[in-house]
N, C-alpha and C positions, 0 to 999 in steps of 0.2 A: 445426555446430549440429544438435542433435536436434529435431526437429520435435515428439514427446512429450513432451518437458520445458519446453519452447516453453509449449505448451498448459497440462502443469499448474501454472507458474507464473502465467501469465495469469488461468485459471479459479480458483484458492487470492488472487488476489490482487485480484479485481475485486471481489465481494462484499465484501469487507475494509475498502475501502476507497470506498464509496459511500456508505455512510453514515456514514459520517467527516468529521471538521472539514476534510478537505483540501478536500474536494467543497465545504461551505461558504465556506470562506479563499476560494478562485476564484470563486464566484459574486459572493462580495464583492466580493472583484478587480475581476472582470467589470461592476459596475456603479459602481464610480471611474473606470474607464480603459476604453479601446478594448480588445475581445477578443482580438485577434492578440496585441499584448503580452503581455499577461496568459497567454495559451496558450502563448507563447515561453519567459519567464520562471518559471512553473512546470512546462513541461516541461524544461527544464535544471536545474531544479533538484531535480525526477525521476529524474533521470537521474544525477546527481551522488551524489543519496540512495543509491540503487539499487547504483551500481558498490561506494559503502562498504559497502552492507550483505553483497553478491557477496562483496568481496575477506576481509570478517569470516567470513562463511560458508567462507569457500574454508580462510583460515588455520586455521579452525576443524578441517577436516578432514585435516589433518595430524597431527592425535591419532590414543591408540587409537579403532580404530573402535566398539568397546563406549562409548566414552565419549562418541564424536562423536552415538551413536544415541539413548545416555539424555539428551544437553544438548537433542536436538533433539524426545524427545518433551515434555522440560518445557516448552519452548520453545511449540510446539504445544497442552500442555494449556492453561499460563495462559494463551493465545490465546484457547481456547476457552471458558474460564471466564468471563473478559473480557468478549468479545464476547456471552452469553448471558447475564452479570449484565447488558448495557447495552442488552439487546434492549428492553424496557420506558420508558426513558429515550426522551426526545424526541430531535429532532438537536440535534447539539454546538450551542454558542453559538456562532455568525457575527459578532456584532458589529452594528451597526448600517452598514446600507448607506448609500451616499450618496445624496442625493436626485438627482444629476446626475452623469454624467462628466465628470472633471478633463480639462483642455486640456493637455495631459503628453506631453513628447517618448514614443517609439517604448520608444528605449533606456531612460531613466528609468522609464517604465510598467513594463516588461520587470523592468528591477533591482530595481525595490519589488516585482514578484511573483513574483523567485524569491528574496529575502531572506525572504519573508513563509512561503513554503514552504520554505524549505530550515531553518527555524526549527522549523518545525512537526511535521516529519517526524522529529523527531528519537524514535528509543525508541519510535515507530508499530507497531503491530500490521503493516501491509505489512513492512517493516523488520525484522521478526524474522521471520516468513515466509519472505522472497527471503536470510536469513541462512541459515535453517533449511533449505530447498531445497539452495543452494549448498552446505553441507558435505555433505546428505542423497545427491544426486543424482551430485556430481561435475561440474558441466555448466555452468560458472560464466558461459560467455556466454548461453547457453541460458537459464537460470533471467534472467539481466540482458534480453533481450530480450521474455521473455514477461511480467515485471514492469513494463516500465517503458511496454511496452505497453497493458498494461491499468490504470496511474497514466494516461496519454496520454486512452486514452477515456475514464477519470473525469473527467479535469480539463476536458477536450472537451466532453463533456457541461456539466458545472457553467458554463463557459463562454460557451458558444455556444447552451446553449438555455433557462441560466437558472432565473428561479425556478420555471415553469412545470415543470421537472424536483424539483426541490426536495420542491411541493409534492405528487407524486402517488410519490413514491418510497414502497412499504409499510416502513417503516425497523425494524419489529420483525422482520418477518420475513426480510429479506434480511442481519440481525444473526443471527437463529438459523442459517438455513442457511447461514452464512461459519463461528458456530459448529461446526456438524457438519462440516466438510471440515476443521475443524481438529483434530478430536476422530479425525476417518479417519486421519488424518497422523500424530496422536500413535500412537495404536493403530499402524498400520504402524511407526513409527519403537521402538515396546516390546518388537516382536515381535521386531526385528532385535536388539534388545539381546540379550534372553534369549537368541536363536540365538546370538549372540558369545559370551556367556558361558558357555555349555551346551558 
């Protein structure tokens, strides 16, 4: 494992995803069910997300490499396009919370909150990210550890400290500045193009 790609998976991927419906989904979670559940089952289903998006990245880099650089700045801009048209927007729609926690086996709490995630993640801005890294990098555990790291303290967070996190997150601006690291990413990842094909 690389200890640098550790990190810039992590940091590309933490912003990205705090002001995201995931963060939402698990608060929600969090207040149907007991929170360990809830942290079990969307961290597995983190995790699960994660190795597909690895293993697509990874195949991905089995092209030419001119080609793997241009998928990966597209990849990166509409990231950034995204993320900066939604800076303005409130948070996602959570749903309505329960007024109490269900009295709900362990494992059953768990299944319903890594079904509910493992649903939601699908086509995610993290998601094309931990894609885009893994073909970019080369470093398919690396980029998987520092991704699923920083889905872990999201959902941690949303979890365990609730809406009191919710409600003080600056959610426009931690959407712009997820923005701009995705905007560094593309930029790096154009450079390498033109260098390939030069």
């Amino acid at each position: 494992m690389v200890l640098s790609v550790i990190a810039t998976a992590f940091i590309l991927v933490l912003p990205v995803e705090l002001p995201d419906k995931t963060l939402f989904a698990s608060l929600v979670l969090a207040t149907r069910f007991a929170p360990l559940p809830v942290f079990v089952g969307v961290g597995t289903a983190f995790g699960v997300q994660v190795a597909i998006a690895v293993t697509a990245g990874s195949l991905l880099s089995l092209l030419p490499e001119g080609l793997v650089s241009g998928v990966v700045a597209v990849l990166f801009l509409v990231g950034a396009v995204l993320l900066w048209r939604s800076a303005t927007e409130g948070p996602e729609d959570a749903g309505e919370a329960a007024d109490a926690r269900e009295r709900t086996s362990f494992l059953r709490a768990a299944a319903i909150s890594f079904g509910v995630l493992f649903a939601a993640e699908w086509g995610d801005l993290s998601q094309l990210a931990t894609a885009g890294l893994a073909a970019r990098l080369q470093e398919p555990v690396s980029v998987f550890v520092g991704a699923w790291a920083a889905l872990l303290v999201v959902s941690g967070l949303a979890v365990f400290l609730g809406k009191k996190l919710a409600d003080r997150l600056p959610i426009a601006l931690i959407r712009r500045v997820a923005a701009g690291l995705f905007l560094v990413f593309a930029v790096v990842a154009i450079v390498e193009t033109v260098r390939t094909l030069a």
